[in-house]
Structure formats: structure tokens, C-alpha cells
N, C-alpha and C positions, 0 to 999 in steps of 0.2 A: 434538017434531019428530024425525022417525026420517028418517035417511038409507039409503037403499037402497045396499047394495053388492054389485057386479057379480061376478058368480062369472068365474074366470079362464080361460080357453079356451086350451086348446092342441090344436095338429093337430102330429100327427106321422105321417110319411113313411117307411114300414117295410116289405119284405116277408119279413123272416123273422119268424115268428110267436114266438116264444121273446123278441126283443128288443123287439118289440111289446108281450107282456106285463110286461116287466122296465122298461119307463119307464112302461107303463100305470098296475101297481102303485103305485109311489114315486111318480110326478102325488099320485096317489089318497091317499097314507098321507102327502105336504106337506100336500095340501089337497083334503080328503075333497069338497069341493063343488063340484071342479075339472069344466067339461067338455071333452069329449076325442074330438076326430074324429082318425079314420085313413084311411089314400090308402095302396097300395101302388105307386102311382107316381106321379112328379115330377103330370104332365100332369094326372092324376086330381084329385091336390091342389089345382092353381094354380086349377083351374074351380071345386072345394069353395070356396077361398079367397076368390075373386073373388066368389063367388055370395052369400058374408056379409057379406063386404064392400058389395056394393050394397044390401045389408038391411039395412046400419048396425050390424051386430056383428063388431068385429073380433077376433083372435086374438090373444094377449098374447106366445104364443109359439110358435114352429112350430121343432120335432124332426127333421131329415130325413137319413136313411143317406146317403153318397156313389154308394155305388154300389146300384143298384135292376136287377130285374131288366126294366125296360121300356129304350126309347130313351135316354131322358132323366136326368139324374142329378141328385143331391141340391145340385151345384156347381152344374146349368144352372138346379132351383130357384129359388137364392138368388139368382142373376143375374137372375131373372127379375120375382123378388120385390122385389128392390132396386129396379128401374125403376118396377114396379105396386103397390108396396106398402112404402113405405119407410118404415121406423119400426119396423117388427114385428122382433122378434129373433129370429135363429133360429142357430141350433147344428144342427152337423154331427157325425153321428158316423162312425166308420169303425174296421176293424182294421187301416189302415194306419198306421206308425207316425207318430209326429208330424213329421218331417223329409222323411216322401215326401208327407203333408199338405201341408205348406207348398210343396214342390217341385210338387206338381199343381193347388194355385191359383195359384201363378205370385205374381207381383209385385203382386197383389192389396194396395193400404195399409189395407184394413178386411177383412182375410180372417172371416169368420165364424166365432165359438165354436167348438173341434173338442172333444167327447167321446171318446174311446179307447174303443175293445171289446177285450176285455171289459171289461164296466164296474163299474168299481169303485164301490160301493154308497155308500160315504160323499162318496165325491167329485164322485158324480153327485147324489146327494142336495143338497149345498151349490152347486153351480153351477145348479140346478134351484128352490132356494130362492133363491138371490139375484135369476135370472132373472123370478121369479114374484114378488119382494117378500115372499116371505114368510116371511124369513130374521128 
């Protein structure tokens, strides 16, 4: 009897292409079978997301910059996601530091994973691994 296991899916929320490649990578080199949508905005994302989701494939884990170059940002996202999609994990990254992070989600008691940029390879590797199980 063989059990079938479900390859990981992550979307991530990017529009500088440089960091696009640099999570796309490391996904790929955790786990080479990963698949991997991208949005370069919030809005673009939330309809990809929605649209798997009524397909019955959801997302193990969703990536999204704070600040995007569309309306909408990687905070309004997770707000958004939280309501229509709760469960799915999702991290933030930003080159803000981490005390103006905290200061721009406000009094948030479940603020979302924040990743630093630059990113540091190893420790996005492990936060990346834990998040995907496959640590």
C-alpha cells in the first residue's frame, strides 16, 4: 500500500525580481518537488489563492513583501487572508527593521512571521524549513 504525498505549495508575493529568485531558489534546494506560484501584488495573489482554494488545493505557505508596488500591501494580505483563509502561514518580509515592523502592525497579538532583507541564507533556510516540515 503506497501513500501518496502531496508536494508543498508555496505563493509568494514579490515584486523585486532579485528576491523573487533568492526564496524561489532555497523553496527549490529545501525541497526540490516544491510548487511555487508568484503574484507581484497583494490583490493579484488573494484571487490566485482564492481560486486554489475552491479547487481544493491549498497553499502550505505564502511569502509576501510588506511593501509592494501596487495599492495594497503584504500587511493588508495577511489581514485579508486571515479572514478568507485561516490556517495557511504566512511570513513577511521587509528591510524595515524589526522594531519599525512591530510598530507598523500595531498591537497585532498574532503578528505574522517577519523575515529581514537582506536575507540571510541560513536563517531563512531554517525558518523556511520549519515552516514547510521539512526541517
Amino acid at each position: 500500500m503506497s501513500i501518496h504525498k502531496r508536494n508543498k505549495r508555496v505563493f509568494i508575493v514579490e515584486d523585486d525580481p532579485m528576491s523573487m529568485e533568492i526564496l524561489h531558489g532555497l523553496i527549490l534546494d529545501i525541497d526540490p518537488d516544491a510548487e511555487i506560484d508568484w503574484s507581484k501584488s497583494a490583490e493579484g495573489a488573494l484571487d490566485l489563492i482564492e481560486e486554489d482554494k475552491n479547487a481544493g488545493r491549498d497553499y502550505d505557505l505564502i511569502i509576501a513583501d510588506i511593501f509592494l508596488s501596487e495599492k495594497e500591501t503584504g500587511l493588508d494580505l495577511w489581514k485579508r487572508c486571515l479572514e478568507k483563509f485561516n490556517g495557511i502561514p504566512l511570513v513577511i518580509t521587509s528591510a524595515l527593521p524589526l522594531h519599525q515592523y512591530f510598530s507598523t502592525v500595531g498591537q497585532e497579538i498574532h503578528a505574522p512571521t517577519f523575515l529581514a532583507k537582506p536575507y540571510q541564507l541560513n536563517e531563512c533556510r531554517a525558518l523556511l524549513e520549519g515552516l514547510l516540515g521539512t526541517a
